[in-house]
N, C-alpha and C positions, 0 to 999 in steps of 0.2 A: 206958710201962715202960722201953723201951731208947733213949726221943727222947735226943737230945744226947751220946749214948754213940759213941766209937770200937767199930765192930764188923768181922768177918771175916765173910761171907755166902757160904755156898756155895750155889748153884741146882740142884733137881734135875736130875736128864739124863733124858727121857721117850725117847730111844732111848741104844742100847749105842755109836753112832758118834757122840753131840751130845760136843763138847768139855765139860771140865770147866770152871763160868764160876764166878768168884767174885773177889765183886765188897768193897774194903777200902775203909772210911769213916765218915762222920758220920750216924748216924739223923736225919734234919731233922724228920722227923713221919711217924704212923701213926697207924694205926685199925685193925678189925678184919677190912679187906683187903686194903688197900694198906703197902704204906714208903715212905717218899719219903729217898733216901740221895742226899749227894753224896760220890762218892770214883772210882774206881780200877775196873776190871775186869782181870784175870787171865784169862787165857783156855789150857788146857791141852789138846792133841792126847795123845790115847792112845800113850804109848811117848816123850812127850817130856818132859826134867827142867828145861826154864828156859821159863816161862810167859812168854806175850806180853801186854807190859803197853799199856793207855792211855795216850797221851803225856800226856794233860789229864785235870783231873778235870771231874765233870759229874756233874748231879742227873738222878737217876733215880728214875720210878719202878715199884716190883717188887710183884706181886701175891704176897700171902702163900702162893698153893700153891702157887709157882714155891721157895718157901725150903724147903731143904734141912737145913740148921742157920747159927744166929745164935751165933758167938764174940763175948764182949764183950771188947775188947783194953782195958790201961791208958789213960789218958786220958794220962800223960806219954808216948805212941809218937809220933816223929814221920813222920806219915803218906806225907810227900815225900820221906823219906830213910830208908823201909826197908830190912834187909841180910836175904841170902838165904842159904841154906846147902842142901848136900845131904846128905842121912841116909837111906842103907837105898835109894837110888834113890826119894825121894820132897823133893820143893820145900819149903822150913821159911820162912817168916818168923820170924828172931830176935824174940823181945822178952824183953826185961831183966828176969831177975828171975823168970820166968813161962816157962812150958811154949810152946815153939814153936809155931806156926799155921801147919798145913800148906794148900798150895796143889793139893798132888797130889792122884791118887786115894789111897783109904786099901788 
């Protein structure tokens, strides 16, 4: 369904102190409870507006009750040279054309 799609992944937080992790990339392969992505983790402290990124990318894989919600981004985004903006005190991934993809909590 979303193999080979550019996506935005947020992970649930199963406590109120876990960072907010989400994770930007390529669906490589799934099934009905795994992803297999390679891309980018985001990682966001409660109270903080510029996420800590992954220098590298790297295939991961995520068990589907760990996903929170799946953004499908444009396929023309270039994933290694995303721009970042702040709105309202929350972390925006620009993309063109399309509704921002937030990094922050909501």
């Amino acid at each position: 369904m979303f193999k080979g799609q550019k996506v935005k992944i947020r992970l649930k937080r199963f406590t109120s102190n876990e960072r907010v992790r989400v994770l930007v990339g390529i669906i490589l392969d799934m099934n009905n409870e795994w992803l297999k992505v390679e891309g980018k983790f985001y990682y966001l402290a409660k109270g903080e507006l510029k996420p800590r990124v992954d220098k590298k990318s790297r295939v991961v894989g995520i068990p589907r009750e760990s996903v929170h919600i799946i953004r499908i981004l444009p396929s023309n985004l270039d994933l290694d040279n995303l721009k970042y903006t702040i709105k309202d005190n929350r972390m925006m991934i620009e993309v063109e054309d399309h509704q921002p993809a937030s990094i922050s909590e909501y």
